[in-house]
N, C-alpha and C positions, 0 to 999 in steps of 0.2 A: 574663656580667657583671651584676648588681646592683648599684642603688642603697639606700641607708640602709632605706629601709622593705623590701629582699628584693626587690624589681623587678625582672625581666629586662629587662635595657638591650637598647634595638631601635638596629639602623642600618636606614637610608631611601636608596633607589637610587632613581635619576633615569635615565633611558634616550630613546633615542631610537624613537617608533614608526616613525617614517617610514623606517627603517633595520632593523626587526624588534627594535625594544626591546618590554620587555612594558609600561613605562608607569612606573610608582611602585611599587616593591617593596620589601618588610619582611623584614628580618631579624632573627635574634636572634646578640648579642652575646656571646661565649663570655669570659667575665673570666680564663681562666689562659692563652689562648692567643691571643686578638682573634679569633679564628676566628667566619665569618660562616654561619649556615643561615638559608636564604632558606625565609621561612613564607606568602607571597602576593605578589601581583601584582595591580592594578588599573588598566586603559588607559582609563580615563573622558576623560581629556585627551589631546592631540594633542603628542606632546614634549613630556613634562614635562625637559626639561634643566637643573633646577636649581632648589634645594629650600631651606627654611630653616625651622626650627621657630619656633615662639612660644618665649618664657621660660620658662612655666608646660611646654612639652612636653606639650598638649593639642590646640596647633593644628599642624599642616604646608600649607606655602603653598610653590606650584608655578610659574613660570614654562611659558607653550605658546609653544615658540619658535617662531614661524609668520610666515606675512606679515602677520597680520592680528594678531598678539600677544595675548595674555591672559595673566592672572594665575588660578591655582585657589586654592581654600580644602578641606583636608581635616580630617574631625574624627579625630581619633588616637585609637581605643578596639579593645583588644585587638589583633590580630596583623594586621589591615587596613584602611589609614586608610580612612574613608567620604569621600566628596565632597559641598561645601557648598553647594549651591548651583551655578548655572551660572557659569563660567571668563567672568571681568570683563575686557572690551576693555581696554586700558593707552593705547591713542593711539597706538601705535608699534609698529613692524614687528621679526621678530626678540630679541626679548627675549630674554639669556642669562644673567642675576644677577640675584639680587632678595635684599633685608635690608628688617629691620622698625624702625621708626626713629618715633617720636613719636607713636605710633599711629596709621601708614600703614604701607601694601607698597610701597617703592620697587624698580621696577625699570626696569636697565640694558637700554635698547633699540638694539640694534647693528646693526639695518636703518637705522633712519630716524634714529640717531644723538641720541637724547632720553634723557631721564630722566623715570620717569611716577610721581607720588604718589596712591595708591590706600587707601582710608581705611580700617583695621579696626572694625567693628562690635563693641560689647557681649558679644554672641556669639560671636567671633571669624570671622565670617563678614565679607563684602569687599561697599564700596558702590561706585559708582562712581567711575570718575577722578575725583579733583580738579585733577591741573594737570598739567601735560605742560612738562619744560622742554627747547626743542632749544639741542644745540650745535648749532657754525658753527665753520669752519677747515677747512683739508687738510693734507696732509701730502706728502714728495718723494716715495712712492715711490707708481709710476705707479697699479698696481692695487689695493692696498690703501687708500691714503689720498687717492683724490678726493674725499673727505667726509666730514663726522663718524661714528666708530660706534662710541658707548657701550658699554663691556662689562662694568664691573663697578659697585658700587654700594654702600656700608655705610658707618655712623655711626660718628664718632670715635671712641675711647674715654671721652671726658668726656659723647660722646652730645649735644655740643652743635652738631655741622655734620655735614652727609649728605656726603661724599668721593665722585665719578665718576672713572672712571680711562677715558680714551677713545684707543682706539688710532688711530684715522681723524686724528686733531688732534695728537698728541703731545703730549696735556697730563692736566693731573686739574684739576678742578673744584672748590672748595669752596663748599657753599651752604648756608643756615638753609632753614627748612621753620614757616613760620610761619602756624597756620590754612587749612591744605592747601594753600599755596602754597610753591612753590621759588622761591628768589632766590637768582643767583648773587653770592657773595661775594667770592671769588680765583680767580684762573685760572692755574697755576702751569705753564711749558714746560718741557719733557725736550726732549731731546736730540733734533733734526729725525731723523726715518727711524725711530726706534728703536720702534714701535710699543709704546705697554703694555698690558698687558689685565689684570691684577691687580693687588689690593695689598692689604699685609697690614700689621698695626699691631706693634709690640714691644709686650709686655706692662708695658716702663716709661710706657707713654702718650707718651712724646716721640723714637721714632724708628718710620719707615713705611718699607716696603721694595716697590718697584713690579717687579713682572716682565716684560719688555719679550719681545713675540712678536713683531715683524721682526727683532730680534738676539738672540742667546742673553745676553740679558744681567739683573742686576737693577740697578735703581736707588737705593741707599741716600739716604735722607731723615731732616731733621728738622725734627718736628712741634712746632707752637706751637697748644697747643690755644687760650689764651688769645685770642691774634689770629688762629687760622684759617689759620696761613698753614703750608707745606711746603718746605723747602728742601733739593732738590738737594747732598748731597755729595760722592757719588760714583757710580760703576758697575762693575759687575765681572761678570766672566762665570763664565755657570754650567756651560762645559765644557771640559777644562783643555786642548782642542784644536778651531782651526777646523773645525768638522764641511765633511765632503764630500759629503753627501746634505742631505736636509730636516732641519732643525732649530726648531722653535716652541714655545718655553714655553708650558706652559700655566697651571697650577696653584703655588702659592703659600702653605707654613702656619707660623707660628712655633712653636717650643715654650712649654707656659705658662711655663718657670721663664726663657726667654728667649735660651738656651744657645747655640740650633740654627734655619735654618731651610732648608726642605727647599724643593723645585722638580723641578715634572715638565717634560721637555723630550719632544713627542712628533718623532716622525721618527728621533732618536738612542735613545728609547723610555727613558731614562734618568731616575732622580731622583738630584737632586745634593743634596749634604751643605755647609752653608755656617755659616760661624760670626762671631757677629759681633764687630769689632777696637773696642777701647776706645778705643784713641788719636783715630779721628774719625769715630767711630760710624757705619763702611764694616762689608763685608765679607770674607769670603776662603773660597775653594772649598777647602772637604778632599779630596773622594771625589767621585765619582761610582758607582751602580749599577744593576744592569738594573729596569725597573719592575713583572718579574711577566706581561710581555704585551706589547700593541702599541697605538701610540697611546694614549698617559696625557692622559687631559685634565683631571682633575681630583684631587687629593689631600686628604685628611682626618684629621687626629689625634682619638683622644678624646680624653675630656675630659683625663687623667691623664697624656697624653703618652707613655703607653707603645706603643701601637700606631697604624703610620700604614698609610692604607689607599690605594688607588689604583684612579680608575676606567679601565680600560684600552678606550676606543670598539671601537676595528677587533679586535681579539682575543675582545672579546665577553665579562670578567671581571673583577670587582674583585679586586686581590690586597691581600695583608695583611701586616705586617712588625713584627718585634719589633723596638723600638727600643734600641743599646745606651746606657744612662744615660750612660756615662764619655764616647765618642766620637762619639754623633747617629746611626751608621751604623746604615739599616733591614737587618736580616736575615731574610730571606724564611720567613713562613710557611707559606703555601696561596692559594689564589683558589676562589672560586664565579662560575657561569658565569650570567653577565647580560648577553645580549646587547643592542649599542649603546649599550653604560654611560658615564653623563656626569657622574654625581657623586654622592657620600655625602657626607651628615649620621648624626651620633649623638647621640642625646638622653642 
């Protein structure tokens, strides 16, 4: 795949070392079939589990989901990002999101349950923390939610509030980020138990959809970017049966034209096919299918919607799907073998 100037479009794997991941890994992007050939690998960091490029697709910035958390900076030139510098403390434990929001690295810390604003340099290189915001609350179910634990992290669509989605609380956060400070704005509850750990935005700006990992469920939402606020309209589940084994969403992506939105559930190793209802801006499961492998923890479309890809951890491979236009349903193309895979980005 190519971009306008002839480009070979890269996708960026995030793995786990501590698991036998390789680190940060570069592929090139095949445009007639999504198909991925994996051209390097770099383990300079500790767990890079989760990856986000700049705008410009010059910089790649890394999460090291550790006890001791940091943020990386890589510079993006040819087939091997370089690393920028040394991996910037965040203030918090476990870090597993991160998005670039006002010219900082916000990232979701789901040890210590915070949110860290980490300031991008001129360079695109990382200074150090600026603010650390912790939640506070728990949640009923015994072992997951004795305390806050941050998991995901991005700016609205209007770009005017940093959105936290925290599964430990049962809640998402709204806050401004004003001269590298975070200030909570709203605090919006979901459903006690139902843990969330994602959320993804409708490309009309005014509907969010949260994927809840203690029930197979998602949460339909609507967004008022004006006041900041998120409101709760329904939930619905992404498997059109109580599963009998392990069941934990993980992953989360809408289509751009808005059609479709997909979700990886690992345990049942499934991505489900979801569309959204006009009448009150819910959802509804079509399909479900297999993910290509085991343990899906992450999902990615390019940019054009036509290929969605999936990082499968325990199987050790990202797979890849054509997507059909008419019905959202992915149809299996290949996988490359990337052990402890935790997530793709495509520039």
């Amino acid at each position: 795949m190519t971009d306008g100037d002839g480009r070979q479009r890269r996708a960026y794997i995030g793995s786990f070392t501590a698991a036998g991941g390789l680190g940060v890994l570069t592929a090139a992007v095949d445009g007639e079939t999504g198909a991925l050939t994996l051209l390097s690998a770099v383990d300079s960091v500790a767990d890079p589990s989760y990856l986000a490029l700049s705008p410009a697709g010059d910089m790649l910035y890394a999460v090291s989901e550790t006890t001791q958390g940091a943020v990386a900076a890589y510079r993006v030139k040819g087939d091997e990002p370089v690393l920028s510098g040394a991996p910037v403390p965040v203030g918090g434990s476990g870090p597993t999101h991160l998005s670039l929001f006002d010219g900082h690295v916000l990232t979701a810390n789901y040890g210590s349950g915070s949110v860290s604003a980490v300031p991008v340099r001129h360079d695109g290189g990382l200074g150090a923390v600026a603010d650390v915001l912790r939640h506070e609350g728990a949640g009923p179910h015994a072992q997951r939610q004795q305390g806050p634990h941050a998991h995901h992290v991005q700016p609205d669509p209007s770009r005017r509030w940093a959105v936290s989605v925290d599964l430990g609380t049962d809640s998402v956060r709204v806050c401004a980020l004003r001269d590298g400070t975070l200030a909570l704005h709203r605090e919006i509850a979901l459903r006690p138990g139902s843990g969330p750990r994602h959320l993804a935005f409708h490309p009309d700006g005014e509907r969010a959809y949260v994927l809840n990992e203690l029930s197979p469920t998602v949460t339909a939402c609507r967004w008022d970017a004006v006041r900041g606020a998120l409101r709760p309209v329904g939930e619905t589940a992404v498997l059109s049966d109580l599963p009998e084994g392990d069941a934990y969403p993980s992953g989360i992506v809408v289509s751009p034209d808005g059609r479709f939105v997909w979700t990886a559930t690992r345990g049942q190793d499934v991505v489900s096919v979801l569309v959204p209802t006009a009448a009150d801006a819910g959802l509804k499961l079509v399909a479900t299918v297999s993910c290509g492998g085991v343990w899906p923890r992450a999902l990615a479309l390019d940019p054009t919607g036509r290929f969605l890809y999936v990082a499968n951890e325990r199987s050790g491979n990202v797979a890849w799907f054509r997507v059909d236009p008419d019905t959202g349903l992915p149809q299996r193309g290949g996988s490359v073998k990337v052990p402890a895979a935790s997530c793709v980005v495509l520039d």
